[in-house]
C-alpha positions, 0 to 999 in steps of 0.5 A: 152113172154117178160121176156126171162130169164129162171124161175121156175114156181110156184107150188102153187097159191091161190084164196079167195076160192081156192088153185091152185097146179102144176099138178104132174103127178108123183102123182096117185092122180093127173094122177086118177083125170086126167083120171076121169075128162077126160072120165066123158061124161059131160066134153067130150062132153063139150071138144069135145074129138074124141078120147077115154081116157084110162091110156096109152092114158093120159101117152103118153099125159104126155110125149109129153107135158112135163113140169115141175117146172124148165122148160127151153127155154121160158116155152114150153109144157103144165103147168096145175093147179089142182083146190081145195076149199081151205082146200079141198083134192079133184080136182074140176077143172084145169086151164092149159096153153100150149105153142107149136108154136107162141101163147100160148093157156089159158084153163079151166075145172071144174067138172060138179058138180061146174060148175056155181059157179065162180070158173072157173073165179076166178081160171083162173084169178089167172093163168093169173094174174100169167102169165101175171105179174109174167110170162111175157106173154103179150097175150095168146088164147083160144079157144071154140065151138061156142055153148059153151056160158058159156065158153065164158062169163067166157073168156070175164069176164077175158078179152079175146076179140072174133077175128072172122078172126081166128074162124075156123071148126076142124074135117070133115063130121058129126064131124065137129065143128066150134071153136070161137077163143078169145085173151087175150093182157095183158095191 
């Protein structure tokens, strides 16, 4: 981060299509769509999720990653942006940002059902945009299974740059996963 001084996050953003609001985990609406998103089996399989996602699971999600809109010390933890069609009441996606160690890492989902129709793209370019030039992150990473193509056209439309030498295998035996990393240096 270039900018050290302490900020408050935004708690909204905006698209041509689409509203972005901080993701409030107060909020029942907000931690139901969490959970809904988090166990459809479309986008457990697309995450590769080892473990099974109940209420207590996502909580204690909650509390080890903590962040909220008037984070100190450099925006540690996980910020996540519910993605809205604008006008709209209903959570189509996320876009989330999480910075726990030296990289901060960019990442993204949209419901099954909105998949394929720019909405991931333009959402997660609005939330770099914002990190970059309002935040002051100068780069970010991301990561993917190797076989998830759509993924990674959407990181490449936005900039990120594949980095072979840090691709690595997560998990063990049957359950191993080669994970492609991309970076993003904000120019």
């Amino acid at each position: 981060m270039t900018n050290q001084e302490t900020k408050e996050l935004r708690t909204s953003l905006e698209t041509t299509r689409l509203s972005l609001t901080l993701y409030n985990p107060t909020t029942n609406d907000d931690a139901q769509w969490m959970y809904r998103f988090l166990t459809d089996p479309r986008v457990v399989a697309m995450l590769n999720l080892k473990s099974v996602i109940n209420m207590e699971t996502l909580k204690a999600i909650e509390k080890a990653w903590a962040l909220g809109p008037d984070i100190a010390n450099g925006y540690t933890g996980l910020c996540i942006y519910m993605v809205r069609l604008k006008d709209a009441k209903d959570v189509i996606g996320i876009v989330s940002y999480k910075h726990k160690g030296a990289d901060p890492d960019f990442g993204y989902g949209m419901l099954p059902e909105f998949w394929g129709s720019g909405y991931a793209t333009e959402a997660s370019a609005e939330v770099l945009r914002y990190l970059t030039e309002e935040v002051g992150l100068s780069s970010l990473l991301a990561h993917t299974d190797a076989g998830h193509h759509n993924s990674q056209r959407v990181l490449k439309k936005l900039g990120f740059v594949r980095d072979p030498e840090s691709d690595f295998v997560e998990g063990s035996g049957d359950d191993k996963v080669s994970v492609e990393v991309f970076q993003f240096t904000h120019r």
